[in-house]
C-alpha positions in Angstrom: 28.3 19.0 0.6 27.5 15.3 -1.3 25.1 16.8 -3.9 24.5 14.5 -7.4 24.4 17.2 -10.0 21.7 17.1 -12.3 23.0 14.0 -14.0 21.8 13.5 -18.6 21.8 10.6 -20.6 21.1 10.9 -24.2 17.4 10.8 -23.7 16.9 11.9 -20.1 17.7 14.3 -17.0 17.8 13.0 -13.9 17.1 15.5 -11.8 16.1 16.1 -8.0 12.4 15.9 -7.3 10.5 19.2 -7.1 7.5 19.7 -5.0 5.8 20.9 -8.4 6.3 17.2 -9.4 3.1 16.2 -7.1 0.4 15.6 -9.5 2.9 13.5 -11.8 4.9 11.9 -9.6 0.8 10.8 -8.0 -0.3 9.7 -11.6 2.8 7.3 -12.1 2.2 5.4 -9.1 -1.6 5.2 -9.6 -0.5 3.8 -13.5 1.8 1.5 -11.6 -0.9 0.0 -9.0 1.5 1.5 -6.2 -2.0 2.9 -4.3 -3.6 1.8 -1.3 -7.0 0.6 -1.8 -8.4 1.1 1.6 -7.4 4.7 1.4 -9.6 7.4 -0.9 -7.9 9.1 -3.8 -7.5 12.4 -1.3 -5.8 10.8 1.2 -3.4 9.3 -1.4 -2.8 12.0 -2.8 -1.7 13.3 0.8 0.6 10.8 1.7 2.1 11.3 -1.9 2.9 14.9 -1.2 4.5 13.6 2.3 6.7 11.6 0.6 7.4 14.0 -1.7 8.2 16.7 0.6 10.6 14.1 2.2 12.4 13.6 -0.6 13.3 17.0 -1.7 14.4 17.8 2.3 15.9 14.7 2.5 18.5 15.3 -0.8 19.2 18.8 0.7 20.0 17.7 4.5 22.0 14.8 3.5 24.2 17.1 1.4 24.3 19.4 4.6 25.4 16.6 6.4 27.8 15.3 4.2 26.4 12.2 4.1 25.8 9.8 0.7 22.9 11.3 -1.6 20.2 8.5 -0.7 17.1 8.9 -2.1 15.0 9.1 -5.5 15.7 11.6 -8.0 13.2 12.4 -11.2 13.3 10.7 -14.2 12.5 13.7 -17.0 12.7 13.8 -21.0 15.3 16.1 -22.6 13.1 16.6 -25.0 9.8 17.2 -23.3 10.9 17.6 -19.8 7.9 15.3 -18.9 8.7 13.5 -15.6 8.3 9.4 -16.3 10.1 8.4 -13.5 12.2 8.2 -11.1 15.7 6.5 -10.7 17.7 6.5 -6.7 20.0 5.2 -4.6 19.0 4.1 -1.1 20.3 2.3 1.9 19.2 -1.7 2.3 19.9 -3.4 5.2 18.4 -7.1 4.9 19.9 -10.4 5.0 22.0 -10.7 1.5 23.9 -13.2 3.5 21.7 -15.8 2.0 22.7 -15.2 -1.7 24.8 -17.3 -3.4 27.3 -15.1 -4.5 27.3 -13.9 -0.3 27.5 -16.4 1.3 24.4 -18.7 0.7 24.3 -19.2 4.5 20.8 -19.4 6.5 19.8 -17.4 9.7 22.7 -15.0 8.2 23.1 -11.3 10.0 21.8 -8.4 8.3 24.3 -6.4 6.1 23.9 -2.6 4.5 24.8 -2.3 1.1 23.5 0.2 -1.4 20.5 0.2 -3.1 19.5 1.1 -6.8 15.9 1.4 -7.5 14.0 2.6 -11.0 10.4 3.1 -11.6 9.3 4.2 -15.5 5.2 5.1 -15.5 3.9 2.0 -17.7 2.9 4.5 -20.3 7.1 4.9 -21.1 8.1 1.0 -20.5 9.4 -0.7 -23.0 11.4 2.7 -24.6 14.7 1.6 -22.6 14.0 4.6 -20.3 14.8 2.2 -16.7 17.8 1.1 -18.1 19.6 4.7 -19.1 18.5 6.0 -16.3 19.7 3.5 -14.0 22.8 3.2 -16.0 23.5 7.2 -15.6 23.3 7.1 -11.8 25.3 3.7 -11.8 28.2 5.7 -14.4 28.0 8.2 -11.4 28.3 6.1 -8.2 30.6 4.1 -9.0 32.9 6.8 -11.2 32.5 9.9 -8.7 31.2 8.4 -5.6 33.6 5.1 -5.7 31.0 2.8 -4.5 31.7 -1.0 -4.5 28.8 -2.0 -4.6 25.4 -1.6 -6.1 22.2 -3.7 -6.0 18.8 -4.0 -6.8 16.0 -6.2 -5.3 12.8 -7.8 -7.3 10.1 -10.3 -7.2 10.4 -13.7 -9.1 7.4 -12.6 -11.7 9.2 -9.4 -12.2 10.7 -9.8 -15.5 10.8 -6.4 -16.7 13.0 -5.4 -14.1 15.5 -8.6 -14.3 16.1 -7.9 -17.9 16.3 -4.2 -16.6 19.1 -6.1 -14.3 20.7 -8.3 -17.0 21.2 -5.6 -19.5 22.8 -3.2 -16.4 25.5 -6.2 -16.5 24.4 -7.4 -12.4 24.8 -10.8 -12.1 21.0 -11.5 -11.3 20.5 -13.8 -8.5 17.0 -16.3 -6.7 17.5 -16.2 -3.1 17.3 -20.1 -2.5 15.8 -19.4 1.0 11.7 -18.6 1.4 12.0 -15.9 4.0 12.2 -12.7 3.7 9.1 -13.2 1.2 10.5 -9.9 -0.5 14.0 -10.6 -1.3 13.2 -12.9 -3.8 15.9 -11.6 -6.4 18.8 -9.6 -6.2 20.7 -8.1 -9.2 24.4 -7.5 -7.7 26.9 -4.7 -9.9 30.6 -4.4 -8.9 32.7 -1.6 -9.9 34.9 -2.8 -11.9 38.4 -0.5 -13.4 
């Protein structure tokens, strides 16, 4: 089985989500704006407890299967063990052809490469809390599971998460082409020995 172990930073567990993580995990993502206005708070809430469902079947059946450990895990204090966040690793599949660094080339094919995604509740930003979390699971991938390749995707008003990018050491990239509207910037991390 491909399990990540509960992984620690000096600050922080990163653990795999619980269902009892509902009514946080629900509060971040309202703090963050991630809500669907057209939809009341109940059925929100609903589709929140679908995804996470998902996500704690989904990190046990991958293992099962033996396939990479894809998905979000929970971002927790040591101290507190108050869940701000989560921190993950999931498949991307989109043109990254069009980068620079890639290629640069228009009307490129799709590739899959590895995604690394953070999300701190606004109430924590600011405390470093994205970037030792992220860094944990990138010490991790690229130490135990050998990955090449990391990256992370953004919008051009983002700038919390490119200096979340820049201080991870990925060489933060625009894509120079308009479409697709949302792979506007790409943070690219190598392993390195």
């Amino acid at each position: 089985m491909r399990e990540i172990p509960v992984l620690e930073s000096e600050r922080l567990r990163i653990r795999p989500f619980q269902n009892t993580d509902l009514p946080y995990l629900f509060q971040i993502k309202q703090n963050i704006g991630w809500v669907d206005a057209e939809k009341t708070a109940e059925q929100q809430l609903l589709d929140e407890a679908d995804y996470l469902e998902w996500a704690v079947r989904n990190e046990r059946q991958l293992a099962q299967l033996g396939q990479p450990p894809y998905g979000d895990r929970a971002v927790v204090l040591k101290e507190t063990d108050e869940l701000v966040g989560s921190v993950g690793l999931v498949p991307c599949v989109d043109v990254y052809g069009q980068l620079p660094s890639l290629g640069g080339t228009a009307n490129c094919l799709a590739t899959a490469e590895v995604g690394l995604l953070w999300l701190i509740d606004p109430v924590y930003q600011g405390k470093g809390y994205a970037s030792e979390a992220a860094q944990t699971l990138i010490d991790y991938a690229f130490g135990q599971m050998r990955l090449h390749r990391l990256i992370a995707t953004t919008e051009y008003d983002n700038l919390a998460s490119q200096a979340v990018m820049r201080k991870l050491g990925m060489a933060v990239e625009r894509n120079p082409f308009p479409d697709p509207p949302w792979l506007q910037v790409v943070g690219i991390l190598e392993y390195k020995q």
